[in-house]
N, C-alpha and C positions, 0 to 999 in steps of 0.2 A: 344341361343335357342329362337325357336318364338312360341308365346302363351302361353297357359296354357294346357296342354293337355298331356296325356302319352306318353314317346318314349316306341318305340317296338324296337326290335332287329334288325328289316329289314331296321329301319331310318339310312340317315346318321347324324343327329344331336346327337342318341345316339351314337355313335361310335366316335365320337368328342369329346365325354368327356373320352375316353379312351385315344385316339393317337391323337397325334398333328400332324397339317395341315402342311405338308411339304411343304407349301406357304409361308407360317409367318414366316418374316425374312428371313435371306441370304437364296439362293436355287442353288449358284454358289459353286462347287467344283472342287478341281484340283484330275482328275481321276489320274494321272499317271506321279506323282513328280518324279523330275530328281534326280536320284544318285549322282548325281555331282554339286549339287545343293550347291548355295553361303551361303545358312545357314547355322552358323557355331553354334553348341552346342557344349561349353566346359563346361565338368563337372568337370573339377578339375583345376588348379588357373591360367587359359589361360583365355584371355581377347578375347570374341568372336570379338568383333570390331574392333578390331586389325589382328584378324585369317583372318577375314571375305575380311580385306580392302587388306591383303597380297595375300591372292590369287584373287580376282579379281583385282586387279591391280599391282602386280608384278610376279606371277607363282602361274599357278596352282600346284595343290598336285602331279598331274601326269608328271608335269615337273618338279617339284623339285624333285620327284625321278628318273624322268630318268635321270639326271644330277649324281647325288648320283648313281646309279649304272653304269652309264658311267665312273664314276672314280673309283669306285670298283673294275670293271673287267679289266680296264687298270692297274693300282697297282699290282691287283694279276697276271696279264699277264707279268709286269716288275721285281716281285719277283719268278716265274715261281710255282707258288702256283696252282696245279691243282690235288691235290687229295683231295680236301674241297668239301666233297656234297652237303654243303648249298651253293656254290662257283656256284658248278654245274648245279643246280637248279636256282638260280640268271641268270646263262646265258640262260636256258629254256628259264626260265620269259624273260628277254629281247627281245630273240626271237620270243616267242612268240606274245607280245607287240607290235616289226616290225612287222612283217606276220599281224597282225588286221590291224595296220592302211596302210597298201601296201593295203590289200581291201578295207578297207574303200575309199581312194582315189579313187581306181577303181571304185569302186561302185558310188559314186560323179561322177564320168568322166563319168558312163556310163549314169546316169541321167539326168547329164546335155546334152550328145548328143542326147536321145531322145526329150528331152523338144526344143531343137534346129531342130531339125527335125518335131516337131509338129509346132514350129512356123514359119518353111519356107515354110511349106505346108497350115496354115491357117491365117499367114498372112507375104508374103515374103517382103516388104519393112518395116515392122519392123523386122525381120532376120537383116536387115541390116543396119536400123539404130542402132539395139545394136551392131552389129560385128565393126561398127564404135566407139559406144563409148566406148567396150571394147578390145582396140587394148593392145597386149603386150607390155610391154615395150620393147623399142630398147636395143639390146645387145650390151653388151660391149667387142669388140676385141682389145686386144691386141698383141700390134704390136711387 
């Protein structure tokens, strides 16, 4: 506060001594953390840095289940096990799993063609120096 003098109501120096200046200090947040996020919270006798180091660098949670349901439904498919409706359900989920990410790709595919389309129209020799340095790789036939 500066001087010596009354605050009124209508100051912002009185209202400062209410609420803190959302200045002071950090004023960076993350609006809209990922669900899939590498932070691992174990609350019971799991070693997060261990959870944490497994799935970013050997599989995620969502590929070490689909692996585990890939062999679930081939077992029950080898035992001819089809009246289990958590069985049933399990192959929903899978299904529906595939059907997300077949759009998801599409959806990738279809952004990347407009983004390639904007850049041949505003700037066509870069079009083609990336078409250059992103050639497919060569197929392999066999003979």
């Amino acid at each position: 506060m500066s001087g010596n003098y009354m605050l009124f109501p209508w100051s912002t120096e009185f209202w400062q001594l209410f609420l803190n200046n959302p200045m002071h200090g950090e004023v960076d947040q993350e609006i809209l953390p990922s669900w899939f996020s590498t932070n691992i919270i174990v609350t019971g006798l799991g070693e997060p840095e261990l959870e944490q180091r497994i799935v970013t660098e050997v599989a995620t949670y969502g590929k070490q289940l689909g692996e585990l349901t890939d062999v679930v439904l081939a077992l029950a498919q080898t035992i001819k096990l089809t009246d289990s409706e958590a069985l049933q359900e399990l192959q929903t989920i899978a299904e529906q799993v595939e059907s997300t990410k077949r759009a998801h790709r599409k959806s990738v595919q279809q952004r990347a063609e407009l983004a390639l389309k904007e850049l041949a129209e505003a700037d066509p020799e870069g079009l083609l120096r990336l078409m250059e340095a992103y050639q497919p790789p060569q197929a392999i036939h066999k003979s």
